[in-house]
N, C-alpha and C positions, 0 to 999 in steps of 0.2 A: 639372386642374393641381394639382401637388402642391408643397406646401412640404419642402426636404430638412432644413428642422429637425425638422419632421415626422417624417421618415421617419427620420430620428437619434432621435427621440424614442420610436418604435417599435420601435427595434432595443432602446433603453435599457429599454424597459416587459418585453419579452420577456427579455431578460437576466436581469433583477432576477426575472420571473415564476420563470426556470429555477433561480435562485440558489437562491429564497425556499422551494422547493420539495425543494431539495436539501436545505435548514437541517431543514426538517419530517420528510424521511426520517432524518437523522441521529438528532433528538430523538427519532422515537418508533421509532426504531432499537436505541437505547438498552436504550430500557424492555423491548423484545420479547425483548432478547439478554439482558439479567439474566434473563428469565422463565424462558428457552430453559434456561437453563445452571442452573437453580434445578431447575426442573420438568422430571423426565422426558417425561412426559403431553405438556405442552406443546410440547416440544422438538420430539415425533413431529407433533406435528400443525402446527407449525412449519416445521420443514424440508422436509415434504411438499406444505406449500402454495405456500411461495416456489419450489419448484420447479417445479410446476403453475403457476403463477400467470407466473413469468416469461419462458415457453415461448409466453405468449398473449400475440397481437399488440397493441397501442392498439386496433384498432377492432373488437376483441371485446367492447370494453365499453362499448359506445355505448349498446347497449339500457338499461345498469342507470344511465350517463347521464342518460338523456333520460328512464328514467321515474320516476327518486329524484330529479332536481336542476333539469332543464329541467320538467318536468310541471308535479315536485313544490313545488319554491318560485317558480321562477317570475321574471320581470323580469330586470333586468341581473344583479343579485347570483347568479341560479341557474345561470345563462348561463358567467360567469366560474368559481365553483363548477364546473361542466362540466368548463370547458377546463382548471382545475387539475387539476383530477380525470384527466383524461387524458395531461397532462405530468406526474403525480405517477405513474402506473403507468409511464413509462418511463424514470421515474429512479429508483424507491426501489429496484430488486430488489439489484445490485448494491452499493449502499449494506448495503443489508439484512443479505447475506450477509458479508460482508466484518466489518462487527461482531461479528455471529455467532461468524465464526472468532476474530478478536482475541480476545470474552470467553469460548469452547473452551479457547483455548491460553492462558490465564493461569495463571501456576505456582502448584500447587496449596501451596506456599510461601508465597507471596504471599498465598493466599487466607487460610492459616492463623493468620499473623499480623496480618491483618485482622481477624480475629476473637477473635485473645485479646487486642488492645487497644481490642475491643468497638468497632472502628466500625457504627455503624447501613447502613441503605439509601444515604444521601445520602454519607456518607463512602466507605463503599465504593464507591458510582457516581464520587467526583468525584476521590478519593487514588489508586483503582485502577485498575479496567473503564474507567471514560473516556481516562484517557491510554494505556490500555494497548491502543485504540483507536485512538487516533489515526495510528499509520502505516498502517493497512490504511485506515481511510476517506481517506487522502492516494492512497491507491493507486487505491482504486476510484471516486474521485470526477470524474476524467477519464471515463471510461466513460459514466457515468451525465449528464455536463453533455453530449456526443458525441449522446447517446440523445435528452434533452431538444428541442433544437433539429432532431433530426431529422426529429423529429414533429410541430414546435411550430407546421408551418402547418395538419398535420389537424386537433391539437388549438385553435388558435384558429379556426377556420372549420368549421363543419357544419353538417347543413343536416337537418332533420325531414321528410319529403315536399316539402311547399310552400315551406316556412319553414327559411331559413336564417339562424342565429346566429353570430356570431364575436363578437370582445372586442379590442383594440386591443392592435396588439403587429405585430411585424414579417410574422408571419403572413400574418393579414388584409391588409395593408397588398402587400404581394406577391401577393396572389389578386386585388386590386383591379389593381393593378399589369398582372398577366399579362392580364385581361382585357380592360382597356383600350388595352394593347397599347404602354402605354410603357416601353420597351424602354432609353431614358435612365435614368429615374427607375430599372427594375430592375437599369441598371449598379448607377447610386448608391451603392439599398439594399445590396448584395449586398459593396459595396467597405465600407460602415460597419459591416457586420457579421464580415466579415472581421477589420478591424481590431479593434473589439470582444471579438470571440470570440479573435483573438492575443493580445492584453491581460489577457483571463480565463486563458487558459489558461497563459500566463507568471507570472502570479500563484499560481496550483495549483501547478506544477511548483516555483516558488520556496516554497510550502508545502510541497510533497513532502520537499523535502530539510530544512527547517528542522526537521519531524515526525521526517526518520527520524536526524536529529542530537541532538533533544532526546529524543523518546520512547521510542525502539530501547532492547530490554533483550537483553544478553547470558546468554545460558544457562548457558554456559560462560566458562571463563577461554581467552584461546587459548593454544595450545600450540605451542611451535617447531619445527617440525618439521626432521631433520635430512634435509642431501645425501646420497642414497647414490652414489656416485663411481663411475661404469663400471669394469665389471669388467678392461679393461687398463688402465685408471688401478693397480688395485690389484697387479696381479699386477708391472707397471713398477716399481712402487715396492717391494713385498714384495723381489723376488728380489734388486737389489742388496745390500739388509740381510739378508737369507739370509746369500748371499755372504760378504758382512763377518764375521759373528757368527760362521764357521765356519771362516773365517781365524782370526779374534782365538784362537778355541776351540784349535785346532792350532798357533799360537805359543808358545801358553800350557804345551800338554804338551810342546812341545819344546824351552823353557828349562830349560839347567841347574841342578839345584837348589844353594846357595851351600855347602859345605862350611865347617864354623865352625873355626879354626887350630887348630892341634897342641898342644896344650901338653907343658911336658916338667919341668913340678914348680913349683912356687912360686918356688925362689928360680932354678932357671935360667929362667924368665919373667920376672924382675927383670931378669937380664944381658940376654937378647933384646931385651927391650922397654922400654929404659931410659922 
């Protein structure tokens, strides 16, 4: 018999688990993409690894698991350990990359005058590279929360030969669930995670735009670009003023030119023209 505060309270521990997890890829996200874009050396051995690395499934790493964390420390805390450890490889890649590219594509503008007003490490992480960050980790942080929870009942549930560990989280709580075969309780869970997870991700999405409102840097200036008018637009309108101009042209050489009067001396100009 299950309490459904319970089972709220296990959707809340798994959430916070996937958040918490998320914050830790960002942070030493961070550090790896200053490295990246500092370091050639690094860069190569960087981006060759997150792309090896993110190709391999969660339960490729069970073995290095069980024998660093479950073996190795042992008790609840190694246990947990574990299952982060397993939710943390299915959410940082994306994260990873994503930074990556953000501190790639900072203008090397921007960088230069970072540096003749002599900002340090911290400055430049926190004036440049981190906000100039921040739309692409709005973009790929969907992904990576998607990933999380996709995996998040392998990773709190596993089992060594005999001996199976899990950690409390919606996971376990649902493997308990399927097995005893209440089938209520897994509506429940499934409706409070739901909601949950629409909550979280309404949140992201309203992070999404609030980032690419605030942090979005323009390259350029835009430029207006003009209508070009279909070509019998132009020719409708050309030919009547053809027309015109070539009239006007032809009236012009066929006005009379004014002949200026006779005159017929000084003083008989007097008598004429009193």
């Amino acid at each position: 018999m299950y309490d459904p505060l319970l089972i709220a309270l296990a959707v809340l521990a798994s959430t916070a688990r996937v958040l918490a997890l998320i914050g830790a890829s960002i942070v030493t996200g961070w550090f790896l993409g200053y490295l990246a874009v500092k370091s050639r050396a690094f860069e190569n051995i960087y981006t060759s690894l997150i792309g090896v690395l993110e190709s391999v499934p969660v339960f490729s790493f069970f073995p290095v698991v069980l024998a660093f964390l479950v073996s190795g420390i042992g008790g609840y805390l190694g246990v947990e350990l574990a299952a982060d450890f397993l939710v943390f490889t299915a959410v940082v890649w994306n994260i990873w990359i994503g930074i990556y590219q953000a501190f790639k594509t900072v203008p090397q503008e921007m960088v230069e005058v970072a540096e003749n007003i002599k900002l340090g490490f911290w400055g430049k992480m926190r004036q440049l590279y981190i906000p100039f960050s921040i739309p692409r980790i709005a973009a790929n942080i969907l992904p990576s929360f998607a990933n999380g929870f996709f995996y998040i009942i392998v990773s709190e549930v596993f089992s060594v030969g005999s001996s199976q560990y899990h950690v409390f989280g919606i996971g376990s709580v649902m493997a308990e669930l399927a097995a005893e075969g209440a089938t209520a309780y897994m509506a429940f869970a499934l409706g409070v995670l739901g909601a949950v997870v629409a909550a979280v991700i309404y949140g992201f999405r309203e992070f999404a735009d609030y980032a690419a409102a605030k942090y979005a840097v323009d390259s350029a200036l835009p430029v207006r670009r003009m209508r070009v008018p279909p070509p019998w637009l132009g020719k409708a309108v050309r030919g009547p003023l053809a027309r015109l101009a070539r009239y006007t042209a032809k009236l012009q050489r066929r006005r009379p030119t004014p002949t200026p009067p006779m005159s017929y001396g000084r003083e008989y100009d007097k008598i004429l023209r009193p």
